[in-house]
C-alpha positions, 0 to 999 in steps of 0.5 A: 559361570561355573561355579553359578551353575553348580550352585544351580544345580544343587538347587534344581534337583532340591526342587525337583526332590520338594516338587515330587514331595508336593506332588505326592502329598499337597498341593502347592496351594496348601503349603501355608496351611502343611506348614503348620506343625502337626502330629505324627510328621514324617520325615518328608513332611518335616523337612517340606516344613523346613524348605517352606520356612526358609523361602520366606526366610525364616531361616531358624525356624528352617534349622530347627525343622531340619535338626527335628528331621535329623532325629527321626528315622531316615526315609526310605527314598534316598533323594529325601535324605539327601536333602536333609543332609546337603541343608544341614551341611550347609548351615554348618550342622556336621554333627546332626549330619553326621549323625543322621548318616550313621542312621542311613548306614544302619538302615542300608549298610551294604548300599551306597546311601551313607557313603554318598551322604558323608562325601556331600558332607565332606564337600561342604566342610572343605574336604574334597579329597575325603568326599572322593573316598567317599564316593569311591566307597559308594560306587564298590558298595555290594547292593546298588538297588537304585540310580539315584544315591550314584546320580548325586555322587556324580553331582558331588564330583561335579561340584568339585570340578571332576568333569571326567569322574562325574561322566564315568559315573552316570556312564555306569549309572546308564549302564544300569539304569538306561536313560532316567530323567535324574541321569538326564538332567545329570549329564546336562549339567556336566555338559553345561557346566563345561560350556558344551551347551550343544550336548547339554540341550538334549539331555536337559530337554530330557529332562524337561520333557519327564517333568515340566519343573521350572528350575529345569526349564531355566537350565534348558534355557541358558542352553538354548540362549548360549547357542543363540537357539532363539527358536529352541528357546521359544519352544521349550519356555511355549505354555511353561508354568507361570507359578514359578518361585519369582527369581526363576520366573524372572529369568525365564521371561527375560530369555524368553522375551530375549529369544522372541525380540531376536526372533523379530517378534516385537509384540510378543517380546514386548510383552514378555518383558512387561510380564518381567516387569510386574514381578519386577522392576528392570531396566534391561527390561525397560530398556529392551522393550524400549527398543521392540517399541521402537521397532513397532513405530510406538516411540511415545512408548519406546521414550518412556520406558528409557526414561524410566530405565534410567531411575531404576537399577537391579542386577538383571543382565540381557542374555542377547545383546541389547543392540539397535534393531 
C-alpha cells in the first residue's frame, strides 16, 4: 500500500508539473500536433515531447527526447529539472543525470536545486543513504529562493520511508512559505502514505481546491473511501473532469460510483459504473451495478450484468465492499 502510493505520488506531481507546463504554453488538444519536433525548443517544450511520447509508449522516442533536454541549458523553474532527472534516473541514464546537474549546480551554486537533484538520482541507483546527504546539503544551502526544490526532498525522503524527516522538512518549508498548494499535496501524502487518511484529507483537498488535476483527485479520494467519507467522496469528484488519462479516470468512477451506492443512490451509482465501463470493461463494475439493478427492482438487468461479470476478467478491486443491499 505504501510503496503504491509513493509511486503515486511521483506521479501526481509529474503530472501536476506537465499540467502547469500545459496550461502556460498548449492546450491539451494540441498535444499531437506540440509533439512534432520543431525549431529553437526549450527545455520544456522538449521534455512536454518526451512525456507525450511515452504515454503512447513510445519509450525510445521518449529517452532520446529526455537525453536531447539533458544537453540543453537547465530551466529556471526548478519542478522542470526535476522532471528530467527523476525520468532519466529511471530508465537508468545516470550519467546524463548526472551531468545535467553538474549544470543545475553552475547555474544555481549556493541554492539547494543540485543537491535535491543528486538525492533523487542517488534514490533510484539504491543509494538511500547518499541521497540523505544529499538532501542534508540541499536543506543548509545559503540561498533558499523558493519551496519547491525542499517540498521534492521532502518527497525524496518520503520515498525512502523517512516519515518523520520528510514532515520536519515541509515543517520548515511552512515556516517559510506558509501554506502553498505543493506543501499541501506534500503533507497529504506523508499522511496517506502512513494511513492516517483523517489528517491527510485537508491538506489534499487543499490541494485540490488550488488546481482541480485529476491525479490529485484520485489521491483525495483514496482518502475519503479509506474513512467510508461517502458523501466526502461525492463532493470532491462533484463536476471533476472527464478528460482524464483512462487508469485515473477509471478510479475516479469506480470510488465515485462506490461512494454513491453506499450512499443509497442506485440510479446514480449505476451510471457512474457504466461511465467506468465504456472505458473498460470490469466485472467489479458489472457485478456492483448489478446489485444497484437489483436494489431499482430492474433485475432483468441486474441478471445480465452477472452473467457478463462472469466472461470478463481485470484487475479492478471495489473500495467499498461488494455486499447484498
Amino acid at each position: 500500500m505504501s510503496s503504491e502510493i509513493v509511486v503515486c505520488w511521483s506521479r501526481v506531481l509529474a503530472g501536476v508539473v506537465l499540467s502547469i507546463i500545459c496550461c502556460a504554453n498548449i492546450s491539451g488538444a494540441n498535444l499531437p500536433v506540440f509533439a512534432q519536433q520543431g525549431k529553437n525548443e526549450s527545455i520544456e517544450q522538449v521534455l512536454l515531447r518526451g512525456f507525450h511520447e511515452a504515454r503512447f509508449g513510445q519509450e525510445s522516442k521518449a529517452l532520446n527526447c529526455y537525453r536531447m533536454a539533458a544537453q540543453m541549458t537547465p530551466s529556471a523553474v526548478f519542478e522542470i529539472n526535476y522532471n528530467l532527472v527523476r525520468e532519466l534516473s529511471q530508465r537508468q541514464e545516470f550519467a546524463a543525470a548526472a551531468k545535467f546537474v553538474q549544470k543545475v549546480r553552475l547555474l544555481k551554486p549556493s541554492a539547494p536545486d543540485a543537491d535535491v537533484l543528486t538525492g533523487i538520482i542517488q534514490i533510484e541507483d539504491d543509494h538511500p543513504e547518499l541521497a540523505k546527504i544529499s538532501f542534508s546539503s540541499a536543506l543548509a544551502a545559503k540561498k533558499q529562493e523558493e519551496p519547491s526544490p525542499l517540498v521534492f526532498a521532502a518527497r525524496g525522503y518520503l520515498q525512502m520511508g523517512d516519515f518523520e524527516q520528510a514532515h520536519q522538512v515541509l515543517n520548515l518549508v511552512d515556516k517559510h512559505w506558509p501554506n502553498t498548494p505543493l506543501t499541501n499535496l506534500g503533507r497529504g501524502m506523508c499522511f496517506l502514505t502512513q494511513k492516517k487518511y483523517k489528517e491527510a484529507q485537508p491538506y489534499l483537498r487543499k490541494a485540490y481546491k488550488f488546481q482541480k488535476l485529476s491525479q490529485t483527485l484520485v489521491l483525495l479520494m483514496a482518502a475519503d473511501c479509506r474513512l467510508a467519507d461517502w458523501q466526502g467522496a461525492v463532493n470532491d469528484s462533484d463536476n471533476c473532469s472527464r478528460d482524464a488519462p483512462n487508469s485515473m479516470m477509471i478510479k475516479i468512477l469506480m470510488d465515485r460510483a462506490d461512494a454513491l451506492r453506499e450512499l443509497k443512490r442506485y440510479d446514480e451509482a449505476a451510471k457512474e459504473y457504466t461511465a467506468a465501463m465504456r472505458i473498460r470493461d470490469s466485472n467489479k463494475a458489472y457485478l456492483m451495478r448489478a446489485l444497484c439493478y437489483e436494489k431499482l427492482g430492474r433485475m432483468r438487468e441486474a441478471n445480465e450484468d452477472r452473467k457478463h461479470a462472469a466472461e470478463v476478467y481485470d484487475d479492478l478491486r471495489p473500495t467499498a465492499p461488494i455486499k447484498r443491499i
